[in-house]
C-alpha positions in Angstrom: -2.4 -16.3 3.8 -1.2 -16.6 0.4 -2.3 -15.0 -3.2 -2.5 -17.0 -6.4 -2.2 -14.8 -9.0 -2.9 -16.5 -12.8 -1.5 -17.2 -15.7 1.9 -16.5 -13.6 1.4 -18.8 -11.2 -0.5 -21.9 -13.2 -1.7 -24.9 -11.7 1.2 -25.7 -8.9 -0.3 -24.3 -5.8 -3.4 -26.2 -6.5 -1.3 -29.9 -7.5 1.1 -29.6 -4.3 -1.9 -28.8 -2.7 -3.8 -32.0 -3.4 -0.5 -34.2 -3.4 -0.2 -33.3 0.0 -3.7 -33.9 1.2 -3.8 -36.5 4.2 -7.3 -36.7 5.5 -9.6 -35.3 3.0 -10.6 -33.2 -0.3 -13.5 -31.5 -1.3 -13.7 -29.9 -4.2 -16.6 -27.6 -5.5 -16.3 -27.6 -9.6 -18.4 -25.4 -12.1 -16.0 -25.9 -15.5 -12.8 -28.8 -15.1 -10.8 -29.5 -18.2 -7.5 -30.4 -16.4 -6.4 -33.6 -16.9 -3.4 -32.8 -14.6 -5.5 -31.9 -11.3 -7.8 -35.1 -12.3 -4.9 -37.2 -12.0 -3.5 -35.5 -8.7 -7.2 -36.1 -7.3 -7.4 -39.7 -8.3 -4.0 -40.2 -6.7 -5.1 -39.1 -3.2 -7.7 -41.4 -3.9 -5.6 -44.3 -4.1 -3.7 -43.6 -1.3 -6.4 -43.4 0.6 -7.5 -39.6 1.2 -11.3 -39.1 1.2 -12.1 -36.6 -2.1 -15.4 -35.7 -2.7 -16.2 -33.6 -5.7 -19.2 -31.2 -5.5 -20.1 -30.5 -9.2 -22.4 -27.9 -10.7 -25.9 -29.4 -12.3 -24.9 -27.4 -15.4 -22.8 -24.8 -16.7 -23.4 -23.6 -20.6 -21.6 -25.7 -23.2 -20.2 -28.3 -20.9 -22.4 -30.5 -19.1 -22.1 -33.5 -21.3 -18.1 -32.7 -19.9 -19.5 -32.6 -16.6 -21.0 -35.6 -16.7 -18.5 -37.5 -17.9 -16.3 -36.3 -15.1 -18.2 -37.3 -12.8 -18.6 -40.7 -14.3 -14.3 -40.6 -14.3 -14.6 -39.5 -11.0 -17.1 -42.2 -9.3 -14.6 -45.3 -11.1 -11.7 -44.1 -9.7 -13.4 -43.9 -5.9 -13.9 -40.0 -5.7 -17.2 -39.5 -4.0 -19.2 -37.4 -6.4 -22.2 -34.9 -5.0 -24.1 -33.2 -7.6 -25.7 -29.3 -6.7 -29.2 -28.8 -7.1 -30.8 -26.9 -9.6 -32.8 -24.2 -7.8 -30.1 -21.0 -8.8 -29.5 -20.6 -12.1 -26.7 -21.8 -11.7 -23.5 -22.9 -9.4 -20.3 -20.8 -9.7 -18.6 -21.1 -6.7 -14.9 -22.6 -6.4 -13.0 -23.8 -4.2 -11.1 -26.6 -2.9 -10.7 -27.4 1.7 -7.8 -29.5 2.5 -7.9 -31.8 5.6 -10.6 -29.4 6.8 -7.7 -26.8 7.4 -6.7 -25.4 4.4 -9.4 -22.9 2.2 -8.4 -22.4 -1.9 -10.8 -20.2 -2.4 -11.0 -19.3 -6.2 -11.8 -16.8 -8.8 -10.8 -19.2 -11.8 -11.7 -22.5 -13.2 -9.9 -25.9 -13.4 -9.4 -24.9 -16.9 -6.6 -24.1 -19.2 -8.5 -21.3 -20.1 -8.7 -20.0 -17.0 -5.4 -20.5 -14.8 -3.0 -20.3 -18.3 -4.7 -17.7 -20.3 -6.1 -15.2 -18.2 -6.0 -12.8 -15.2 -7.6 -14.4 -12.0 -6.8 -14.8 -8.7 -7.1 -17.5 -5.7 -6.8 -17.3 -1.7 -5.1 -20.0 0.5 -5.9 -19.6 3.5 -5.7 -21.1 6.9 -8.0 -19.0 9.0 -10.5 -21.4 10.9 -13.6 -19.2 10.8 -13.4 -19.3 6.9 -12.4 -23.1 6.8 -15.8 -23.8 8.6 -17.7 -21.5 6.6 -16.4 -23.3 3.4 -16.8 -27.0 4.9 -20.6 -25.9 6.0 -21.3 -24.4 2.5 -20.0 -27.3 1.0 -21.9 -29.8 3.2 -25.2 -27.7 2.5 -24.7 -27.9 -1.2 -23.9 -31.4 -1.5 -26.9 -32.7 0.9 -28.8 -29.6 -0.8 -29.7 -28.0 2.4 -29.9 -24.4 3.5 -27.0 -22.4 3.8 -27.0 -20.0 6.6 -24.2 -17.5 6.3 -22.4 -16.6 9.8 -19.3 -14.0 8.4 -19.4 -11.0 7.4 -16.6 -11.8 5.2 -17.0 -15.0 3.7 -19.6 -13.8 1.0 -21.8 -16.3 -0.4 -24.3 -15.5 -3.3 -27.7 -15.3 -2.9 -27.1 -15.5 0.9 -25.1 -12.3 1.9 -23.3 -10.9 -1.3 -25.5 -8.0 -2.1 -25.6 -6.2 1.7 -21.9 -6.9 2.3 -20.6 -5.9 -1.2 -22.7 -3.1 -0.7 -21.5 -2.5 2.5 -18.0 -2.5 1.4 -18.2 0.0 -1.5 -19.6 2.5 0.5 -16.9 2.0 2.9 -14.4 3.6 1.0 -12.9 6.8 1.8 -10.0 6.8 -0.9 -10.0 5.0 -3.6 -11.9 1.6 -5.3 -9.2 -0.6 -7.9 -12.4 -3.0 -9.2 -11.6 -5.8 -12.0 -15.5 -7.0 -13.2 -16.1 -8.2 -16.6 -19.6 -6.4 -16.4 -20.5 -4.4 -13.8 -24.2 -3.6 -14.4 -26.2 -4.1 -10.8 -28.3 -1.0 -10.2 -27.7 -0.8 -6.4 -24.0 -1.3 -6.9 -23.9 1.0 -9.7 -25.5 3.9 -7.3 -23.3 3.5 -4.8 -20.2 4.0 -7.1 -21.8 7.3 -8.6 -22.0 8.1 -5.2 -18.4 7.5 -4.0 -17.1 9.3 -7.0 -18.9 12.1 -6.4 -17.7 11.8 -3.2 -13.7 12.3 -4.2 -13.4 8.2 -4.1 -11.1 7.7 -6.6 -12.4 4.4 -8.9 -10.5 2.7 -11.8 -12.3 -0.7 -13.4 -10.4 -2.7 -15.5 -13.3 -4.2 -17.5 -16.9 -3.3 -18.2 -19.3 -0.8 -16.7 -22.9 -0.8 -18.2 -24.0 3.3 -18.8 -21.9 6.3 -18.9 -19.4 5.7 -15.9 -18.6 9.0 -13.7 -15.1 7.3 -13.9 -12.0 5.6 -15.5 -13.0 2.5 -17.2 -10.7 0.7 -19.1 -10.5 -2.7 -20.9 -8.0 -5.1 -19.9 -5.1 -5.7 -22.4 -2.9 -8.4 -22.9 -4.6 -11.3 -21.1 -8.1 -12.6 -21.0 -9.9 -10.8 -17.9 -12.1 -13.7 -15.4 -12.0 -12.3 -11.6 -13.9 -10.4 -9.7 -11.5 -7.9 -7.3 -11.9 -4.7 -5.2 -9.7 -3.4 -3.4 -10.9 -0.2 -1.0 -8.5 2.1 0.3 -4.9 0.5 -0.6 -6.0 -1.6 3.0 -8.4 -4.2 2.1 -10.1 -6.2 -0.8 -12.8 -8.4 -1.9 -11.9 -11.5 -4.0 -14.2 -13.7 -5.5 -16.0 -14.9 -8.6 -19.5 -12.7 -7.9 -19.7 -9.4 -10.2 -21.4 -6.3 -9.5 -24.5 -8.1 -11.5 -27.7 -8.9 -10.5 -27.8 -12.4 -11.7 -24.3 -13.1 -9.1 -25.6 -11.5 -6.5 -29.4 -12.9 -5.9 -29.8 -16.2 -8.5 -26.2 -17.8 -8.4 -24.4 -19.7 -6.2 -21.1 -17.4 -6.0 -18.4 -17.2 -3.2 -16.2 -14.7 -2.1 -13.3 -13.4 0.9 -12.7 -9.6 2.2 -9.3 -9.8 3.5 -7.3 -7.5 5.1 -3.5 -9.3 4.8 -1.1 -6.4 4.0 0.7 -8.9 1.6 -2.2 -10.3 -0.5 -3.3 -6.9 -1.1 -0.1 -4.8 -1.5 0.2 -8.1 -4.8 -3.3 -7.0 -6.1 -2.0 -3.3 -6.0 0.8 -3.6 -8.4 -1.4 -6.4 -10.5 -4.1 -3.5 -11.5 -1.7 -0.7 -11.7 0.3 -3.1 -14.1 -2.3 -4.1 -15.6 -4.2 -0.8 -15.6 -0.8 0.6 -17.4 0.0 -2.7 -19.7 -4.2 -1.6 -20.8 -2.9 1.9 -21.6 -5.4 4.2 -23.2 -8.2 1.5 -24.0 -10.7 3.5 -22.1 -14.4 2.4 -22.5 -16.0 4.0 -25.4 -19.7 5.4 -25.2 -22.3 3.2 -26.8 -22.7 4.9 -29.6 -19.0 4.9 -30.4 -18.2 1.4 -29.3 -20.9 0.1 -32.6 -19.3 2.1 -34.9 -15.6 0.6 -33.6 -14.5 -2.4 -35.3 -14.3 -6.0 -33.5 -11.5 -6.9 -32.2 -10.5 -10.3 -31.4 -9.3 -11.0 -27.4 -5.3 -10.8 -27.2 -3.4 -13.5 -25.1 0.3 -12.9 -24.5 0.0 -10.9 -27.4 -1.1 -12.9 -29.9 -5.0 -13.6 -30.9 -6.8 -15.8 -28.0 -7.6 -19.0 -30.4 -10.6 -19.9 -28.7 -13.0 -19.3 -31.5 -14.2 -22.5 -32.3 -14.7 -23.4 -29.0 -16.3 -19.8 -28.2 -18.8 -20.8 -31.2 -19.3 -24.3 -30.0 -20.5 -23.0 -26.2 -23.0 -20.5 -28.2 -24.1 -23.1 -30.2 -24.8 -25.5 -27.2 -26.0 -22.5 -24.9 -29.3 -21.5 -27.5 -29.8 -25.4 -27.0 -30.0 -24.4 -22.8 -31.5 -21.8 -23.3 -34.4 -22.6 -25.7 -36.7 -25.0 -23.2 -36.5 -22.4 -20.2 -37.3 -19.5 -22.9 -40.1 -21.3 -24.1 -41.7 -22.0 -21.0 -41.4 -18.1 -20.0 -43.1 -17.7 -23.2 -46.0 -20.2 -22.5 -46.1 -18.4 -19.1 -46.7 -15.1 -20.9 -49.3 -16.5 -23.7 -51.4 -18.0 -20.9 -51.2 -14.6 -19.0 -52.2 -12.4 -21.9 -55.0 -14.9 -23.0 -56.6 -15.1 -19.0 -56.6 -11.3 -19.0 -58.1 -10.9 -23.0 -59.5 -14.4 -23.7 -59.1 -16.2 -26.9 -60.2 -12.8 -28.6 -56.2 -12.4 -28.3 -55.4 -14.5 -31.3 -57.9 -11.8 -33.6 -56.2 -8.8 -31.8 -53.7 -7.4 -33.9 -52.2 -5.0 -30.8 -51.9 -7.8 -28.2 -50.1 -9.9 -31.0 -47.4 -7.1 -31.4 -46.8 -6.9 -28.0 -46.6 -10.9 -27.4 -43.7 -10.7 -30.7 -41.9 -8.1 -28.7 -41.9 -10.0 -25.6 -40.5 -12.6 -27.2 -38.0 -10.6 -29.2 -36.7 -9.4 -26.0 -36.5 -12.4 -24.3 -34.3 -14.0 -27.4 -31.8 -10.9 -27.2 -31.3 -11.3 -23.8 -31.2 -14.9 -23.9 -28.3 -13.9 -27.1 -26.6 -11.5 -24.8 -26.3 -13.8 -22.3 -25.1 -16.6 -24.2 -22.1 -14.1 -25.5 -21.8 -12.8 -22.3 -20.9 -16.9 -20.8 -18.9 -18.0 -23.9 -16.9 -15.3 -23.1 -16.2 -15.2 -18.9 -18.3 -17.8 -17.8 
C-alpha cells in the first residue's frame, strides 16, 4: 500500500501510473482540468490499452468542461460512460489499473486540487478492494445496482453511514478528523459521545454547533479530504464528509485501512498541519459574523481563485434554479390541494409560501458557497 499525500506529491503517481498501464484504465471523473493526465490517457490509448472514462452527469460550474472532455475523449478512442442522474450528484474518484491496481482518491484531476491543497489518495493492490472498485465501476457505467460486499470499501449511499458510524464509535483513544463541514446529526452524536467518553478529537476544518472539542481551521493550504484516523491504528480515507448530503444522496467512495505506514504518514500530516494551523480555533457563531473575511492562503500567499470561485457561483444559481423551482411548484400545488384557490386571498398562507421559498434560496446560496469552495 502506498499514500499520496498532495500538493507534495503532485500528479506523478497518477502519470507513471497510467504510462504504465498494459491491459486496461478506468477512470471515474467528477472535475478534470489536467491537460497532463489527458494526454498520459490518450497515450495508452494509442498504444493500445483499453481506457474507459466514467464521468459524472454534472458537477456545479463545469459541465460544459465535462462535456467537452468527453467529446476529447471519444476522438481520441477512450471509451466514454456517462453516470446517471439519480444522486445528486457523482463524487467518487478513482482510477483501477489492469484490474490490479486501486488509486483511490480524495482529490480531483485538478490543479486546484493535487497542487493547491491538502488531500490524499491510496494505491493499493489488495484484491478484495480491486473488485469492489471494478464492480462499482461496472454498476455505474451500465447504471446498475451496486451491492456493497466490504466492510471497508465504503461507498455512498450504499454503506457509508453504518460503517462510518461504526468506526467513530470504535474509538477508545483518540479521533484526528480533516472534514470541511462536518454537520450530519447522527455523526455529530456520536462524537459528543466519544468526547465525553475521554476520546480525544481534533478536526482540522469545520464542525456545525458548539463542538465539545478542538476545532481548528486549516492554515496554509486549501483543505479538500475527508480523513479519520481512530486510535493512532487505523483510518478512513475518502471524499464522503460527516454530511448528510455524502452519506445518503451522493455517490462517494471511501477505504479503512489498517497499513502501519499509510497511517503513521497521516499522523504527522495533521499534527503538522494541526501546528502549521496554530491557534485558528473555530470561533462561536456569533463571533465568527462579527470577524472579518479572510481570503483562503496557499503557500502563503492569497489563493487566486476568485474569479473562478465567482464564475462556479454564477453558473451554480443557473443549476440550481430549475430543481428549486420545481420544489417550489411542488409546495404551491400542496398548499393550494390542502386550502383551495382561497390560498391566493389568504394573507397567512402567502407568508408562509414566501418563507418557504426564502429558505429554499439560502440554502440553495449556502450550498452554492459551500461547492465553489470544496466541491
Amino acid at each position: 500500500m502506498q499514500l499520496i499525500i498532495e500538493p507534495s506529491d503532485g500528479v506523478a503517481p497518477l502519470l507513471a501510473a497510467i504510462k504504465k498501464a498494459k491491459k486496461s484504465i478506468e477512470i471515474a471523473v467528477f472535475r478534470f482540468d489536467r491537460k497532463d493526465i489527458e494526454t498520459a490517457l490518450v497515450a495508452a490509448a494509442e498504444r493500445g490499452v483499453k481506457v474507459t472514462a466514467l464521468i459524472a452527469f454534472v458537477n456545479r460550474g463545469g459541465e460544459r468542461n465535462l462535456r467537452k472532455l468527453e467529446m476529447r475523449f471519444l476522438a481520441a478512442g477512450i471509451i466514454v460512460a456517462r453516470t446517471a442522474d439519480d444522486l445528486i450528484r457523482y463524487h467518487d474518484k478513482y482510477l483501477v489499473i489492469d484490474g490490479r491496481q486501486l488509486f483511490m482518491l480524495s482529490f480531483n484531476f485538478t490543479h486546484l486540487d493535487i497542487d493547491h491543497s491538502r488531500g490524499f489518495g491510496i494505491v493499493t493492490t489488495h484484491g478484495p478492494w480491486v473488485r469492489e472498485a471494478h464492480a462499482l465501476f461496472e454498476a455505474d457505467c451500465t447504471r446498475s445496482k451496486y451491492t456493497a460486499k466490504s466492510e471497508t470499501f465504503l461507498v455512498s449511499p450504499v454503506n457509508s453511514r453504518k460503517e462510518l458510524a461504526k468506526f467513530l464509535k470504535g474509538a477508545k483513544t483518540e479521533l484526528l478528523i480533516y472534514d470541511p463541514k462536518v454537520s450530519d446529526r447522527e455523526m455529530l452524536g456520536i462524537l459528543q459521545e466519544r468526547a465525553k467518553s475521554g476520546v480525544s478529537i481534533k478536526v482540522l476544518g469545520k464542525v456545525v454547533g458548539n463542538a465539545p472539542f478542538e476545532v481548528q481551521k486549516l492554515g496554509g493550504v486549501r483543505l479538500h479530504t475527508r480523513t479519520i484516523v481512530r486510535d493512532r491504528d487505523e483510518a478512513f480515507i475518502g471524499s464522503q464528509s460527516l454530511r448528510g448530503a455524502e452519506l445518503d444522496l451522493r455517490r462517494e467512495l471511501g477505504l479503512i485501512i489498517k497499513d502501519g505506514k499509510a497511517v503513521k504518514q497521516l499522523i504527522e500530516t495533521f499534527e503538522a498541519d494541526w501546528e502549521r494551523s496554530g491557534d485558528k480555533k473555530q470561533l462561536t457563531p456569533s463571533q465568527d459574523k462579527e470577524r472579518p473575511q479572510e481570503q483562503e492562503v496557499v503557500d502563503g500567499q492569497p489563493e487566486m481563485i476568485s474569479e473562478q470561485a465567482a464564475e462556479i457561483v454564477v453558473q451554480v444559481f443557473t443549476e440550481e434554479l430549475d430543481p428549486l423551482t420545481i420544489g417550489v411548484k411542488k409546495a404551491v400545488r400542496k398548499a393550494v390541494s390542502k386550502v383551495g384557490e382561497d390560498v391566493l386571498r389568504d394573507k397567512d398562507v402567502k407568508e408562509t409560501m414566501k418563507k418557504v421559498v426564502k429558505k429554499a434560496m439560502k440554502e440553495a446560496v449556502k450550498e452554492a458557497v459551500h461547492e465553489a469552495q470544496i466541491g
